[in-house]
C-alpha atoms as one frame of an Amber mdcrd trajectory, in Angstrom:
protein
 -36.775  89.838 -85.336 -39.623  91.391 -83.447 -39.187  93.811 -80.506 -41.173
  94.395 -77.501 -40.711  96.570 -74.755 -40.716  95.236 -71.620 -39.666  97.374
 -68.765 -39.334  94.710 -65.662 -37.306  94.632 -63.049 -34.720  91.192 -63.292
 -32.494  89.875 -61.243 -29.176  89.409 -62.778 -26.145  87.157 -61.972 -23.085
  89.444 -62.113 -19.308  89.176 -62.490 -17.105  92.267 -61.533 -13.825  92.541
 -62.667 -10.936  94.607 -61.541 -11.231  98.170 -63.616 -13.908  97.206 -66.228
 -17.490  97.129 -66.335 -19.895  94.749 -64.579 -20.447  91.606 -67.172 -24.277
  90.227 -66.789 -24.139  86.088 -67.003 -27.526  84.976 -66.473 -31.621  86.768
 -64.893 -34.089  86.031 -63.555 -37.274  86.494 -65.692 -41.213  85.325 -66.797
 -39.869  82.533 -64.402 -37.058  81.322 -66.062 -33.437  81.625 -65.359 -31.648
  83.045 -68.705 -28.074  81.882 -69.410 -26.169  84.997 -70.905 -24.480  83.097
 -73.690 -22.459  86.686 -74.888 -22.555  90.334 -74.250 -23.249  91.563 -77.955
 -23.014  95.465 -77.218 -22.439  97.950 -74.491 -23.312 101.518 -74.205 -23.963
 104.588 -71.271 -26.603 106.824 -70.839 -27.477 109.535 -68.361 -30.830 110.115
 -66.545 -30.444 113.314 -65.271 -27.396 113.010 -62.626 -27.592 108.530 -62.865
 -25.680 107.018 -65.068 -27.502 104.117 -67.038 -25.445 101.204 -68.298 -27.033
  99.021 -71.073 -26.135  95.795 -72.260 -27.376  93.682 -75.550 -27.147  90.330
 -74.490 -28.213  86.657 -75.831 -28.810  83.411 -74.471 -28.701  82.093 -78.010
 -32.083  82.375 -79.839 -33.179  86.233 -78.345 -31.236  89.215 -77.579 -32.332
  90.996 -74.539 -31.284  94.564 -73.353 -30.583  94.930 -69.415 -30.199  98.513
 -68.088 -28.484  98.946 -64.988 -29.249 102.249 -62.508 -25.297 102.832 -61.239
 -27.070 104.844 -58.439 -29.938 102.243 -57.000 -28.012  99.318 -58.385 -31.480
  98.311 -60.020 -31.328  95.891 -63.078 -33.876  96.433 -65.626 -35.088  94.409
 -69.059 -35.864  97.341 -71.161 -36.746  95.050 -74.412 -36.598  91.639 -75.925
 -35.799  90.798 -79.695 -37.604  87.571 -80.301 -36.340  85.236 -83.080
C-alpha cells in the first residue's frame, strides 16, 4: 500500500450512540461520497488542551484515516492508503 498525506477537511456522515464514541459511515471527498464499509482502528490524541479522535476506516479497496477536533467538531482526512 502507498500512503499520502492529505490533510482536507471532509464531511462525514455520523452515528452517535448512547456512551460510546461517534462511528464515521460515509464523507464527503475529491467529489465522491465514500461508504465506510468498517472502522478498522481507533485511537486519541491531544493537541494541546483538544482532544483528537482518529479513526482507520475502509470503504473496501483503501483505508482512510479521519481525525475529528472534539472542540470545533471539525472532521479531517489526515491520509489515504491506496491499494
Amino acid at each position: 500500500m502507498r500512503a499520502e498525506t492529505i490533510g482536507e477537511a471532509v464531511d462525514v456522515g455520523v452515528v452517535f450512540k448512547s456512551g460510546r464514541r461517534p462511528v464515521p459511515k460515509w464523507f464527503l471527498w475529491g467529489g465522491r461520497k465514500h461508504d465506510v464499509r468498517s472502522v478498522e482502528m481507533t485511537w486519541k490524541a491531544k493537541d494541546g488542551e483538544t482532544l483528537l479522535l482518529f479513526f482507520s476506516v475502509t470503504d473496501g479497496h483503501n483505508v482512510y484515516e479521519l481525525r475529528l477536533n472534539q472542540k470545533t467538531l471539525e472532521w479531517m482526512l489526515e491520509k489515504v492508503y491506496l491499494e
